[in-house]
N, C-alpha and C positions, 0 to 999 in steps of 0.2 A: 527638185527645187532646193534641199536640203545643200545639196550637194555643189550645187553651183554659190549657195550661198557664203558657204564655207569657204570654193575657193576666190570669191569674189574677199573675202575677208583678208584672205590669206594672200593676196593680188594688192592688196591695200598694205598691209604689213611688210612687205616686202618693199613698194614704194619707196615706203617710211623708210624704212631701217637700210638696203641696198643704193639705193635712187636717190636718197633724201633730200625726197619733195618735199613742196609744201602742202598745207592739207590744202589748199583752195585747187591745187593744182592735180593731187589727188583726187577730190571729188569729179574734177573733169575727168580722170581716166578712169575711176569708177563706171559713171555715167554711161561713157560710151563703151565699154566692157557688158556692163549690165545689157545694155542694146545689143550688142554682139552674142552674149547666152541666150536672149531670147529671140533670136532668129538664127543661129544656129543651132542645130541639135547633135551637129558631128563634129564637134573638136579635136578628131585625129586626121581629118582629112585636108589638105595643104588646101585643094580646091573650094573647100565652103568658105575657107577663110579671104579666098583671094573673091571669090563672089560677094563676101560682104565689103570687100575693100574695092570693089569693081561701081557696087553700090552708088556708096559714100564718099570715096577720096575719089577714083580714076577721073569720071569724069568733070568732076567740082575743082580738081588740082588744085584740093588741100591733104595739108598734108599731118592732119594731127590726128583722123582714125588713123592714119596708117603709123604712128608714133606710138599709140597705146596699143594697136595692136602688136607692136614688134616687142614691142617692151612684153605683154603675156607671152611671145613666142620666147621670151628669153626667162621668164618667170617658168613658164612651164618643163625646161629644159634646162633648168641651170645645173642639171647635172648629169646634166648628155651632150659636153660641147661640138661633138659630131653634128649628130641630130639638131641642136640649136639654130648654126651657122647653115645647115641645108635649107632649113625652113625659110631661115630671115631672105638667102638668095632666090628663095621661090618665090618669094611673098610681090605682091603688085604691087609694083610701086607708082606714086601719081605722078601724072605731067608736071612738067615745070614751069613754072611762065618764060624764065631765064636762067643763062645759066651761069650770069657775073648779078652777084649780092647788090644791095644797091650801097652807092656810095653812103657813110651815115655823116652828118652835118657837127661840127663841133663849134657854139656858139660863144661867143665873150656873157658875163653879167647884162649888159645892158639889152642886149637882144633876148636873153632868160623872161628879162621882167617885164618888156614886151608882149611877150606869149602869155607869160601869168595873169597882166595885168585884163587879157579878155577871156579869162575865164568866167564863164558864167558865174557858178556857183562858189560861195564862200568856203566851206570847207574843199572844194576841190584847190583853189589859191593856197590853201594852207598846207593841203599835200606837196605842192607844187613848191614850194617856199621851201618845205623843210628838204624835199630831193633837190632844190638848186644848191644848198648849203649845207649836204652832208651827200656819203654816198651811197645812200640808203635808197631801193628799190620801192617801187610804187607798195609790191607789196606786205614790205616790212612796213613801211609807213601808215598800212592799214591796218597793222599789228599793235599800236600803240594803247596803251592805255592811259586813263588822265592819272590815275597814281604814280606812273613811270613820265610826267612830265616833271620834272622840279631846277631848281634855283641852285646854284649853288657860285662860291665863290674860288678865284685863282688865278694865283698871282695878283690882287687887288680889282678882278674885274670879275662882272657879274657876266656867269655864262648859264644858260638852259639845258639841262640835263634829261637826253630822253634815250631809254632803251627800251627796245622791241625785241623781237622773236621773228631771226631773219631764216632764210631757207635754209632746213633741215635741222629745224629745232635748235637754230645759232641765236645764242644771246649776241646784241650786240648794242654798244653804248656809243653815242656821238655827241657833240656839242656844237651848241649855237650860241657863236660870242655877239655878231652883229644886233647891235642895240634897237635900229629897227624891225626888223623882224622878228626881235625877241617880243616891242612890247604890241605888233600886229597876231602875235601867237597869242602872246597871255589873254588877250580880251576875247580873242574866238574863245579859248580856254574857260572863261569867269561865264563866257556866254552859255556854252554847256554845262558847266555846273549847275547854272541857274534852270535850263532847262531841263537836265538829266533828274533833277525832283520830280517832276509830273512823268516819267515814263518809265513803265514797268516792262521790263525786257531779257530776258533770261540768256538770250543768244548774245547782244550788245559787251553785256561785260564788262562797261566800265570802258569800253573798245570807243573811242574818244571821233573816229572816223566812218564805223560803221552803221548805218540807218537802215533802216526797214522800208525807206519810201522807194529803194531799188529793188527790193526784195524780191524771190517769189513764194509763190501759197507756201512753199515747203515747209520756210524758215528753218530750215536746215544752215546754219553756221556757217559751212562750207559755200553753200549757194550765194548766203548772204556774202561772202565778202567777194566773194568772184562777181556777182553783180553790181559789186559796191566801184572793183577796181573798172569794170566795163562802163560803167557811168563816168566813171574822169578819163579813159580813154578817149573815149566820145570826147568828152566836152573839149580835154587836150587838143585832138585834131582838129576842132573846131576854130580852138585860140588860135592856134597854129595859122592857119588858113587866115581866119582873120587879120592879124598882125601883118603880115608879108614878109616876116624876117624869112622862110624858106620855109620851102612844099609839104605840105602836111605828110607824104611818103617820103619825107629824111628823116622826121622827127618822131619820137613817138617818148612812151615816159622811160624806157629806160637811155636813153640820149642824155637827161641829167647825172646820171654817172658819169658816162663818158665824159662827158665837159668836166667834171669835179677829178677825174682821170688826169686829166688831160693839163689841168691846172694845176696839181698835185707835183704831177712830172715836168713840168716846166720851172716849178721851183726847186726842188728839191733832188732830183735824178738818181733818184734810189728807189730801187727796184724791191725791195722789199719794205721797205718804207710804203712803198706803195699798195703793195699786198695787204700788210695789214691794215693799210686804212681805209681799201675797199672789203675787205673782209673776204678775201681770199685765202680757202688750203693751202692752193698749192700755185708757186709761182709761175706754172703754166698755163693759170688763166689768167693769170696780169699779164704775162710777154702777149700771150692774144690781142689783150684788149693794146697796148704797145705794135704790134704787128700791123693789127685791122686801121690802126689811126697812122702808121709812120715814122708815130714819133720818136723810137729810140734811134731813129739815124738822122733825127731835122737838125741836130748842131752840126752835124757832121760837112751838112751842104750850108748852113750857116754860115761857120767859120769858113769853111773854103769859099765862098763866095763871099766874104767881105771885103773892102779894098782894103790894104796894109796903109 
């Protein structure tokens, strides 16, 4: 028990520091690690490992035990890259539904506010607001604190100043000039203040987005925000459907990047421009997200197909 503890720690650490996850993200490979020591008892044998992936993933054709466990098969070998790559090629891998991605949907502002506007819940609108208007992922957004919300002025206009702690322990700062939705922030903002006097919460933080009314018994941090970000999932899909702007399976929350992508690169057509103000390393995961949408060759059939 000692033993698995350790290297359940050590499997966490590694996450963090090689991988770098986020911790909501780590708690889910945790979890299902943790399930995997206690129904295996032979961790050198390829076969226990494909019976628990026989389990789990094979016939559910999902595919995220079989993502933490490749990830341990790569943790536990990172320094036997023989032995590693044998493993990953033995390992079961789950069905597929298909085997073309599905197309994903890149919408204008006004179909955004559609979706937003049937969101059930008020703080889930205001997730949703600040991803139509920066290009901050659900769950940096849920990373926010109200000390990390402020005011500030530039170039003669008043803009919203918020940074979060985005994947892999990235500071990251954006700004919200638009005047509407700055003063639809501020009052959810004064509305928690006013509230955040009556509750005593030690997980919360000062974390301006995350509640206990998702939570479970754990009230483990981690759990809390992963169930925080699975409730605006939900309701997300829900708007979605609602509105009719397009099919709840093109949409989902990180599609507000994309479109802040995508709008970015129509102005501006600079590729590292780009990078950094989706807060990317390395410019090969902006040409992706440029690949996956098209768009670094849409002028090209532009221009040739306009009449002289």
């Amino acid at each position: 028990m000692i033993t698995n503890s350790v290297e359940l720690f050590q499997f966490k650490e590694w996450l963090k520091e090689k991988r770098r996850l986020m911790d909501s993200t780590i708690y889910q490979y945790y979890s299902i690690l943790k399930l995997f020591f206690i129904e295996v008892d032979d961790r050198d044998d390829i076969e226990k490992y494909n019976w628990f992936l026989a389990k789990y993933t094979h016939k559910r054709r999902s595919t995220h035990y079989y993502s933490v466990i490749k990830a341990y098969v790569r943790f536990k070998f990172q320094n036997d890259a023989k032995t590693r790559e044998e493993w990953i090629d033995d390992l079961l891998r789950p069905k597929k539904f298909k085997t073309i991605k599905r197309e994903r949907r890149h919408l204008e502002d006004d179909k955004l506010i559609q979706i937003v506007n049937q969101l059930e819940s008020d703080k889930h609108r205001m997730i949703a607001i600040i991803q139509a208007l920066t290009p901050l992922r659900a769950g940096d957004v849920l990373s926010l604190r109200r000390s990390d919300a402020i005011f500030e002025e530039y170039e003669g206009k008043k803009a919203m100043r918020l940074v979060v702690t985005g994947k892999g322990d990235k500071r990251i700062v954006v700004y919200i000039f638009d005047v509407v939705a700055q003063e639809i922030l501020q009052t959810y903002f004064d509305k928690y203040d006013k509230e955040s006097l009556n509750i005593a919460n030690k997980h919360t933080e000062d974390y301006v987005f995350l509640t206990f009314s998702h939570a479970d018994s754990s009230n483990n941090p981690n759990a809390l925000k992963w169930a925080n970000y699975m409730a605006y999932w939900r309701d997300l899909k829900l708007a979605t459907k609602k509105s009719g702007v397009v099919d709840p399976k093109y949409f989902s929350t990180h599609d507000f990047k994309r479109c802040i992508a995508r709008k970015i690169w129509q102005k501006y057509k600079d590729v590292d421009l780009l990078r950094r103000a989706l807060n990317h390393d390395n410019a090969s995961t902006t040409f992706r997200y440029l690949n996956q949408s098209g768009l670094q060759n849409i002028d090209i059939f532009k221009e040739m197909q306009e009449t002289p």
